[in-house]
VMD Tcl script that draws the C-alpha trace (Angstrom):
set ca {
  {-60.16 -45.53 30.82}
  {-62.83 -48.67 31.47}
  {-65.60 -46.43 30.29}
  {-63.92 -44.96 27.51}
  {-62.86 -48.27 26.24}
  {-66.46 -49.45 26.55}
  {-67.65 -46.87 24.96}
  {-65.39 -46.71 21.54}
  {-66.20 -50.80 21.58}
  {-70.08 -49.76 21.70}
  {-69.63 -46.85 18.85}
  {-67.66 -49.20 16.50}
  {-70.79 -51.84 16.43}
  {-73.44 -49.13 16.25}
  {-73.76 -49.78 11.99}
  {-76.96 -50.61 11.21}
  {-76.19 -54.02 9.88}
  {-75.46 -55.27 13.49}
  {-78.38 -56.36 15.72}
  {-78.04 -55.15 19.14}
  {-77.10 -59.06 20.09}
  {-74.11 -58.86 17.51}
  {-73.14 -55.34 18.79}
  {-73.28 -56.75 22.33}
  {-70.59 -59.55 21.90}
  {-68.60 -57.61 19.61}
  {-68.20 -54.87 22.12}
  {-67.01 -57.11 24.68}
  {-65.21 -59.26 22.94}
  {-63.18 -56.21 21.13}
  {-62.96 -54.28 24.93}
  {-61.57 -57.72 26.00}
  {-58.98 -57.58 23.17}
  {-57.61 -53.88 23.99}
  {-57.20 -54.61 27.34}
  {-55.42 -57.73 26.80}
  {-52.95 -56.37 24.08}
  {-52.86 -52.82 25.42}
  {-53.79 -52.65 29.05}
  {-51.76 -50.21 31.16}
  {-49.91 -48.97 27.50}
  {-49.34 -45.54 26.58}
  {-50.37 -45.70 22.88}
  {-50.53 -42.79 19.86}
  {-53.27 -42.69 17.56}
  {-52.19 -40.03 14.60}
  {-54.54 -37.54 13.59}
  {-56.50 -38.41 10.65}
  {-56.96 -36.10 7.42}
  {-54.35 -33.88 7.36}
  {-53.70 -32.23 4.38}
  {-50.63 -33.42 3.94}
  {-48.62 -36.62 4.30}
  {-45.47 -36.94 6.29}
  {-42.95 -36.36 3.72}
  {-44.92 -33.66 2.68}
  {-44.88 -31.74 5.86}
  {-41.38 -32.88 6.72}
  {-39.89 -31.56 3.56}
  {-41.91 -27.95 3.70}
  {-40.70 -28.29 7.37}
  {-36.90 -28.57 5.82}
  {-37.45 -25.68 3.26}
  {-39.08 -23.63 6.25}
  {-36.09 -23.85 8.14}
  {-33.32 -20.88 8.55}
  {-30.93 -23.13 11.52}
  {-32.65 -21.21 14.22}
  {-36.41 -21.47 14.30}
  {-37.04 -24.44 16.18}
  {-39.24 -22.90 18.62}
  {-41.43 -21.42 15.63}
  {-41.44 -24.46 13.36}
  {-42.37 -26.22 16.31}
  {-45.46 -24.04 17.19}
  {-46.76 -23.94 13.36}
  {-46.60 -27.39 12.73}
  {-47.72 -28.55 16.44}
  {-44.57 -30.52 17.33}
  {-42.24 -29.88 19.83}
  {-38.43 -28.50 19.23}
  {-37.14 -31.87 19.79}
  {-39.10 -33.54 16.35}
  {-38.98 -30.40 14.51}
  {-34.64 -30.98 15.14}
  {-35.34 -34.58 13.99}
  {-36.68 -33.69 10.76}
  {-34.65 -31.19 9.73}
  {-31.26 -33.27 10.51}
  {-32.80 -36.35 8.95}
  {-32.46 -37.51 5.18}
  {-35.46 -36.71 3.49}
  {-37.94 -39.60 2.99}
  {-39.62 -40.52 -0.84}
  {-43.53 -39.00 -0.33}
}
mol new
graphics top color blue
foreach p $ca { graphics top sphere $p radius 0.5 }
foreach p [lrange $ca 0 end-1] q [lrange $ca 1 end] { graphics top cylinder $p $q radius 0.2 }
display resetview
């Protein structure tokens, strides 16, 4: 995870408007910052672009379901049984 983190810090200051001094102390100052607020946490970072938001998918998720496809809902919309149950026995969310 060390080198991983140092890496992303490196990639984020790579712009062309920072000098390689800049890039340097923003690295380690933004490494220094994940590892204080999120060392040794599991976090998620969504997917970005999808072609739909949430509500969107959540409600053609609703529509999709017949009270027994889980499993298949599931394996369509990459989620596991256990969210595709939450969303279908949830109120529906404004888009």
């Amino acid at each position: 995870m060390s080198d991983f983190i140092k890496d992303l810090a490196k990639r984020v200051v790579q712009h062309p408007a920072f000098t390689k001094a800049v890039a340097d102390v923003v690295a380690t100052v933004l490494e220094e910052q994940l590892r204080t607020n999120l060392g040794g946490e599991k976090i998620y970072i969504p997917k970005v672009g999808g072609s739909q938001s949430r509500a969107e998918r959540d409600g053609l998720i609703r529509s999709l379901f017949t009270g027994a496809n889980y499993a298949e809902l599931g394996k369509r919309f990459k989620l596991n049984e256990r969210q595709i149950r939450r969303i279908v026995h949830a109120k529906p969310r404004a888009a």
